[in-house]
Structures are given as structure tokens and as C-alpha cells.
N, C-alpha and C positions, 0 to 999 in steps of 0.2 A: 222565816215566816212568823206574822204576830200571833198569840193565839189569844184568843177571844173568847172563850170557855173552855168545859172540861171534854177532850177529846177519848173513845174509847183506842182501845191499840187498833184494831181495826180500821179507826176513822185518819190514826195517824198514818198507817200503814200505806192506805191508799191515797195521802196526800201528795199533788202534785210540786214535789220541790222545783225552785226554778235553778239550775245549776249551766255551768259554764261549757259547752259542748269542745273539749279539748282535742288535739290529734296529735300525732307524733310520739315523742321520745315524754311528753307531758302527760298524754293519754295511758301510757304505759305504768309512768309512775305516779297518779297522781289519779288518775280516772278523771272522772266528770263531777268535781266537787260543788258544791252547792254556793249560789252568788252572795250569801249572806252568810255573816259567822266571823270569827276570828284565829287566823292562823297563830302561832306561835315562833320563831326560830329560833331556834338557838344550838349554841357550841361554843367551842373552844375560840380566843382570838387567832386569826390567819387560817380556819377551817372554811371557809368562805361564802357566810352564811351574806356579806353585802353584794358578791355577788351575784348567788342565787337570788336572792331577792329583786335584784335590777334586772337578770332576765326574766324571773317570773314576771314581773313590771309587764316589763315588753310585751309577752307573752298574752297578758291580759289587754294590752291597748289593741290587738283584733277584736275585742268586745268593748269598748268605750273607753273612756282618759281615766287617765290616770294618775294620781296623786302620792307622789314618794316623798316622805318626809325624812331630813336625812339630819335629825336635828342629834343623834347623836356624834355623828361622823362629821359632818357638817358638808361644805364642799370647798374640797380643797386640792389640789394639783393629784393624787391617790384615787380620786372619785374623779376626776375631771379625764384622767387615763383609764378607767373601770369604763366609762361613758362610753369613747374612743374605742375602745378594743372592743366590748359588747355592739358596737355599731347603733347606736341610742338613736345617732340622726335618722335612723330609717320610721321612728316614731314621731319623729317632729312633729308638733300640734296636738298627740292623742298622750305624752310623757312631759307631764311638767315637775319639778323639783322644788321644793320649799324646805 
């Protein structure tokens, strides 16, 4: 949310954030985070932070597309089996890769 002056706590308090209405095993751990902002990941290499992040992916194209940039990893036969086993095809059209 932009903010446009100076808000008292109360005026933040009662601001309608607009947040992402999650369910399952997401809801659980993750709640109903807010649609703007920036997550973080991180960990160790082979803790599986590429892919958490492709199901999160997923997870999000019930709410609109989605754009994975995979410019450190890149894509390559490792990501191209990540796809495959996460079942990626069931996104086709709302999961694009750059």
C-alpha cells in the first residue's frame, strides 16, 4: 500500500491490506500474507529453497500469472525435472519462466 501522508497507528491499524486468501498446508504456514511486499529465501545450497519457491509459484497462479525468474539457476535439465515432478503443466498459461 502507497502511503500518501502521515498516517496516525490507528489509521494504519484499520487499513484494509489486500492479501492473498491462502488454504491448506499454505494457510497453515504462511497465513494470508499480503499481495505486495518482498519475500526473502534463503539457506544453505541443496536445502530446497528452488523448490519451495516453484511451488510457491504454483501456489500463487490460483490468484493470477506469474513470473519466475530463474536467471540464477537458469534452466537446465535440474530445473527442467523440478518442473516435471512439481507437476508445473497443471499451470500452463498462468506460469511463465524467464
Amino acid at each position: 500500500m502507497k502511503l500518501k501522508r502521515a498516517y496516525s497507528p490507528g489509521e494504519v491499524l484499520n487499513m484494509k491490506i489486500p492479501r492473498f486468501e491462502f488454504s491448506g498446508d499454505w494457510q497453515t504456514s504462511i497465513g494470508n500474507p499480503a499481495k505486495s511486499g518482498v519475500w526473502i529465501i534463503w539457506g544453505a545450497s541443496g536445502n530446497g529453497k528452488s523448490s519451495f519457491v516453484m511451488q510457491l509459484g504454483k501456489e500463487l497462479c490460483k490468484f493470477g500469472l506469474v513470473l519466475y525468474l530463474s536467471y540464477e539457476e537458469g534452466v537446465n535439465q535440474t530445473f527442467q525435472r523440478r518442473m516435471d515432478y512439481l507437476k508445473m503443466n497443471e499451470v500452463q498459461g498462468k506460469f511463465r519462466v524467464v
